[in-house]
C-alpha positions as MATLAB code, in Angstrom:
seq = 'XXXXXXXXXXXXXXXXXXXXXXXXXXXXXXXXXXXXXXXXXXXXXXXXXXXXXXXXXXXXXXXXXXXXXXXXXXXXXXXXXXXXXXXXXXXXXXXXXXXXXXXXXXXXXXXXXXXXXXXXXXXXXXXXXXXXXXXXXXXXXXXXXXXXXXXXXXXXXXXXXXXXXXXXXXXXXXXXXXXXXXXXXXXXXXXXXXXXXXXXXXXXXXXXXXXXXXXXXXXXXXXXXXXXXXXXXXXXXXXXXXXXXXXXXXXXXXXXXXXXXXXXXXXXXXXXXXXXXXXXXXX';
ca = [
      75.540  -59.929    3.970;
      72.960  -58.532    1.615;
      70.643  -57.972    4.716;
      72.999  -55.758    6.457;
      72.924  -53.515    3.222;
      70.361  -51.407    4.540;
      71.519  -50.725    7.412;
      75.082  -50.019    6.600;
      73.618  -47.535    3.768;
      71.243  -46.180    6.463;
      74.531  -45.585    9.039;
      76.775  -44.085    5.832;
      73.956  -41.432    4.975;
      73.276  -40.871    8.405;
      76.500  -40.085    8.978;
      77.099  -37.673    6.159;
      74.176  -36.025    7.587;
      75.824  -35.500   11.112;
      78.820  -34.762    9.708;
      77.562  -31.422    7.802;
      74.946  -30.671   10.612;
      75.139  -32.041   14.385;
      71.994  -34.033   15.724;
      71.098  -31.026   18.300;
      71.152  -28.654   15.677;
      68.581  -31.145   13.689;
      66.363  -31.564   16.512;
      66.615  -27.851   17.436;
      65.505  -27.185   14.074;
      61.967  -28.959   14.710;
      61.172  -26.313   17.535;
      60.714  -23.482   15.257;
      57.231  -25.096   13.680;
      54.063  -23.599   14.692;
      51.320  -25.753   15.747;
      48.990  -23.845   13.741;
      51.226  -24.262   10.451;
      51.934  -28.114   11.410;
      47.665  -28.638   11.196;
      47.656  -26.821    8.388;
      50.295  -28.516    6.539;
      49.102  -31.908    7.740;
      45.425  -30.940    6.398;
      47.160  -30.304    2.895;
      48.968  -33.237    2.949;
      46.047  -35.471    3.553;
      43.842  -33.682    0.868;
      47.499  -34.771   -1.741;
      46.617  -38.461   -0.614;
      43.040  -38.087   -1.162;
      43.956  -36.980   -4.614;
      46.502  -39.645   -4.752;
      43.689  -42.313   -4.213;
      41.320  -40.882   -6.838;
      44.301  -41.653   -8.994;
      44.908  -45.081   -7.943;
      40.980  -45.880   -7.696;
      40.739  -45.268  -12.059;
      43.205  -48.176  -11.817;
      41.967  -50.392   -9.393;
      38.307  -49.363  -10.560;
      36.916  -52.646   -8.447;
      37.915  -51.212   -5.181;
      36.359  -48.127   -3.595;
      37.858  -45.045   -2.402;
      37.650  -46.238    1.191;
      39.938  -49.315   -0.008;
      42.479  -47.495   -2.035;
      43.106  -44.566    0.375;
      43.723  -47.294    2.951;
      45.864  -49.589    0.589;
      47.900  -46.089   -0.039;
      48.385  -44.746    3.133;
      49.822  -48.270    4.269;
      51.818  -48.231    1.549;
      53.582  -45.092    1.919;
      53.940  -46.214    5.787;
      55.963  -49.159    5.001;
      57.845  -47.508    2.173;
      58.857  -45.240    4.758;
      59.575  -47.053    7.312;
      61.359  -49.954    5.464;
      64.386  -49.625    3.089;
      65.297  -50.255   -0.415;
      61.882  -49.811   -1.170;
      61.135  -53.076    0.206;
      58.084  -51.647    1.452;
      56.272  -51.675   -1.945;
      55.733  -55.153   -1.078;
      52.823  -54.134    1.255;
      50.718  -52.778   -1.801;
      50.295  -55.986   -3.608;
      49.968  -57.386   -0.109;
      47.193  -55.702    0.863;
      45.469  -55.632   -2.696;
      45.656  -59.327   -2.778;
      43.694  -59.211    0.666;
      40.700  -57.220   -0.815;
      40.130  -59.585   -3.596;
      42.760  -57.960   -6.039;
      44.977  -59.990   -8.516;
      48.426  -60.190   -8.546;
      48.436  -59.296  -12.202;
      46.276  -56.119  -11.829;
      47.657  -55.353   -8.490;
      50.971  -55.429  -10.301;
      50.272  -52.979  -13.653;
      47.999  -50.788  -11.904;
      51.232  -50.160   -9.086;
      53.927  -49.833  -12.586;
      51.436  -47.397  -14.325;
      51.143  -45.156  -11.351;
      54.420  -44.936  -10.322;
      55.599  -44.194  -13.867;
      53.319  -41.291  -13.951;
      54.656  -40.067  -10.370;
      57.963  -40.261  -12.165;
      56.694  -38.827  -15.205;
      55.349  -36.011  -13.204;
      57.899  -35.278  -10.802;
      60.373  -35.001  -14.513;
      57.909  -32.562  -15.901;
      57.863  -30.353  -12.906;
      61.251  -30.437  -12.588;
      62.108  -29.403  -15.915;
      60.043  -26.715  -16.097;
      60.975  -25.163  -13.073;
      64.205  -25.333  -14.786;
      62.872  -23.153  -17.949;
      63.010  -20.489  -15.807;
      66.701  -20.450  -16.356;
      66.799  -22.609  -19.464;
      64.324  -22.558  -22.291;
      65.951  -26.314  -23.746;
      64.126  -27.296  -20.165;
      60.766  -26.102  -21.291;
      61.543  -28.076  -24.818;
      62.215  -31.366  -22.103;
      59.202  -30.624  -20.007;
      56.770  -30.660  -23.154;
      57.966  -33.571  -24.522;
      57.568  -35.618  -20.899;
      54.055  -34.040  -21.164;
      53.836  -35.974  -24.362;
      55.215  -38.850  -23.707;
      52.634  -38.985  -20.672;
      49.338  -38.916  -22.683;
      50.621  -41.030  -25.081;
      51.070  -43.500  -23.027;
      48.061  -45.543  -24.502;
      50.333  -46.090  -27.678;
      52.887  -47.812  -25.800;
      51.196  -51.282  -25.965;
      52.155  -51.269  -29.881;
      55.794  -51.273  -29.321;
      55.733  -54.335  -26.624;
      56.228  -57.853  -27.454;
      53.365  -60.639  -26.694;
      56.052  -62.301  -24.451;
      55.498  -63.151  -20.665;
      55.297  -60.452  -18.950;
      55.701  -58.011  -21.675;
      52.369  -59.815  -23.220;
      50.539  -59.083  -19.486;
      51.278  -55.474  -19.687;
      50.390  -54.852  -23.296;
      47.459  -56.465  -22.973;
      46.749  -54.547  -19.884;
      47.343  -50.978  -21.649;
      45.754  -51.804  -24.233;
      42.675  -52.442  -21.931;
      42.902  -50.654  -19.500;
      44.695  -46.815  -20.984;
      42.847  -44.488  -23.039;
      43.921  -40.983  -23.859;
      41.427  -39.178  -21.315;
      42.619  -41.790  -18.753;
      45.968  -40.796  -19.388;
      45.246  -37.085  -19.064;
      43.362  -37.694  -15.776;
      46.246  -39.881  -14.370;
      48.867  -37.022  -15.335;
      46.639  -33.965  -13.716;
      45.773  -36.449  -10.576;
      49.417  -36.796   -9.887;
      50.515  -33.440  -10.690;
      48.236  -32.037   -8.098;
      49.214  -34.534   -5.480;
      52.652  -33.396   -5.343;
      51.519  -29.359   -5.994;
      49.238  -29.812   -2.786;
      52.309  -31.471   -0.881;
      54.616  -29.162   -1.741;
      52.433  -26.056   -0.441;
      52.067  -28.319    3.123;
      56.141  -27.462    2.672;
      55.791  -23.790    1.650;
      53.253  -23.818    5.296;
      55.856  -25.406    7.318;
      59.311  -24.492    6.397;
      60.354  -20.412    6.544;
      60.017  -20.313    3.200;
      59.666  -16.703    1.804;
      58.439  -15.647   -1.333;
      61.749  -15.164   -3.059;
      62.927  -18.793   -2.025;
      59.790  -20.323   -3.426;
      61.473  -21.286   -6.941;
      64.266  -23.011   -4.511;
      62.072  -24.543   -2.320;
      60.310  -26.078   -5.105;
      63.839  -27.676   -6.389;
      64.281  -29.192   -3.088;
      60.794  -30.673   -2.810;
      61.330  -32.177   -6.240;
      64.747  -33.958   -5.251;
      62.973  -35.260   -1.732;
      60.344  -36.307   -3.762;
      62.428  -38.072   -6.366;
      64.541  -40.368   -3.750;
      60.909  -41.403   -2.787;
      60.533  -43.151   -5.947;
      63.847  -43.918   -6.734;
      65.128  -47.619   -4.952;
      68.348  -45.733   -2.961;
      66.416  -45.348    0.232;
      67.524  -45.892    3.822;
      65.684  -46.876    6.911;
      63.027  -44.911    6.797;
      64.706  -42.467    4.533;
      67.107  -40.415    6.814;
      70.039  -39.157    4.867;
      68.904  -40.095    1.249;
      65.778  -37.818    1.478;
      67.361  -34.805    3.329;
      70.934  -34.827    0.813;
      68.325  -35.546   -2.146;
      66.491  -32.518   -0.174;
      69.028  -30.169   -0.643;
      72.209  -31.197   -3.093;
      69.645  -29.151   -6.008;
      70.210  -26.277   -3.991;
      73.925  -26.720   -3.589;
      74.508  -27.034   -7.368;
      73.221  -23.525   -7.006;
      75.841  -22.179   -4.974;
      73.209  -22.335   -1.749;
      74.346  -23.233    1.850;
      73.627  -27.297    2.116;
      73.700  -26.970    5.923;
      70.521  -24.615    5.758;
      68.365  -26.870    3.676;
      69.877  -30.305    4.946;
      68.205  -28.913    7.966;
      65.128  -27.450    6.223;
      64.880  -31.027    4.265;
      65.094  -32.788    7.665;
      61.646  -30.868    8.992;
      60.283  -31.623    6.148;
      61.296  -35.330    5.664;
      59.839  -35.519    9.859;
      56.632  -34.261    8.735;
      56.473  -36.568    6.310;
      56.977  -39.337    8.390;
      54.563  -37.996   10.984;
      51.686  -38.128    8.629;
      52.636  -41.041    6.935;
      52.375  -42.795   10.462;
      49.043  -40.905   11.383;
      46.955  -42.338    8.531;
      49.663  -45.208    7.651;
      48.612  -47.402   11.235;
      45.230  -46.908   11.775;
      44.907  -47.805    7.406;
      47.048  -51.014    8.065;
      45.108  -52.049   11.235;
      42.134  -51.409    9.450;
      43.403  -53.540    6.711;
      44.482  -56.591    9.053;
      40.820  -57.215    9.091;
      40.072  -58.257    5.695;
      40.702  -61.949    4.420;
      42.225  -62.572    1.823;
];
């Protein structure tokens, strides 16, 4: 029973999905990309998971670049691809296979996901000051709570696994590390949402919306409610923001939909040849 979840949450979003816009309006909606704007977005995309990688390399600091990017851009294949976010699995996978601990593998992955989190929260509530200064007030204090990060090891107990992670912190976070982890992320998801501003019709008044979207896509990402390979979580996440603001959710289910297809394309073009790569090392 519990492995026919997925699927039977993948068929209920889908569903919704072709419910508020038909299939060959979807697909029709894929035609409208330029080639030119598609290699351009693609080349911004890759240069978010190059700065992704920097990031995870000052936490895996015995790997190199080479390794991490590769370990990353198989991760985000199968995290695509699989649902639940049973795909995760692949990074300690594949970290265990280049000579990487579980134990490291495991606190380096939970520190820089909670600063993609972190992150995404910050940007999102201060693209909300805009229309609410309490937002601004919300965004400062996740900035905060970010590079302060280090002191976080003082309120944990020594028990199991709590004991692993303060003693990790405490060894591993300083305040300038915690300041580079927050600005690495940041721009990751700044570079990948300009690949969207390339691809989708995006003009300059819709930017601010556009932005909200990108920010809800990018927060069913990390959150665990994801399909098979995300269709219908990451195109409602897409554009329910938008509704909330009296837009048309047909318009940027379908906008979300290009978007979520790039991201999938990408993922795969740097996600297979990573992994195959990968296969190669013993563990």
């Amino acid at each position: 029973m519990k492995k026919l979840l997925p699927f039977a949450l993948t068929l209920l979003f889908l569903a919704f999905l072709f419910y508020f816009v038909p299939l060959g309006e979807l697909l029709s909606s894929l035609k409208d990309v330029e080639l030119k704007n598609l290699l351009f977005a693609f080349f911004l995309y890759s240069l978010s998971q190059l700065v992704r990688s920097i990031r995870w390399k000052l936490l895996l600091r015995n790997l190199s670049l080479y390794q991490v990017f590769l370990i990353n851009s198989a991760n985000i294949l199968f995290n695509n691809l699989l649902p639940a976010r049973t795909g995760e699995l692949s990074w300690f996978y594949y970290a265990k296979r280049l000579g990487v601990n579980l134990s490291a593998s495991l606190w380096s992955f939970f520190m820089g996901r909670l600063y993609d989190l972190l992150t995404l929260f910050f940007l999102l509530f201060l693209s909300f000051s805009v229309v609410n200064l309490y937002a601004l007030l919300a965004s400062v204090l996740v900035l905060i709570l970010s590079l302060s990060l280090r002191l976080g090891y003082l309120l944990l107990p020594y028990r199991g696994r709590f004991g692993e992670l303060k003693d990790f912190i405490k060894r591993e976070l300083s305040f300038s590390l915690s300041f580079l982890l927050f600005l690495l992320s940041s721009l990751s998801h700044s570079l990948k949402f300009l690949a969207l501003i390339v691809l989708l019709p995006i003009d300059s008044m819709d930017i601010y919306k556009g932005f909200l979207a990108f920010l809800g896509g990018e927060l069913s990402s990390v959150l665990p409610l994801h399909s098979f390979m995300g269709f219908g979580t990451y195109e409602f996440a897409f554009g329910i923001p938008l509704k909330l603001l009296g837009e048309s959710l047909r318009e940027w289910l379908k906008m979300g939909f290009v978007f979520h297809s790039f991201l999938l394309l990408s993922s795969f073009l740097w996600g297979v040849p990573s992994a195959l790569v990968l296969s190669r090392y013993r563990a």
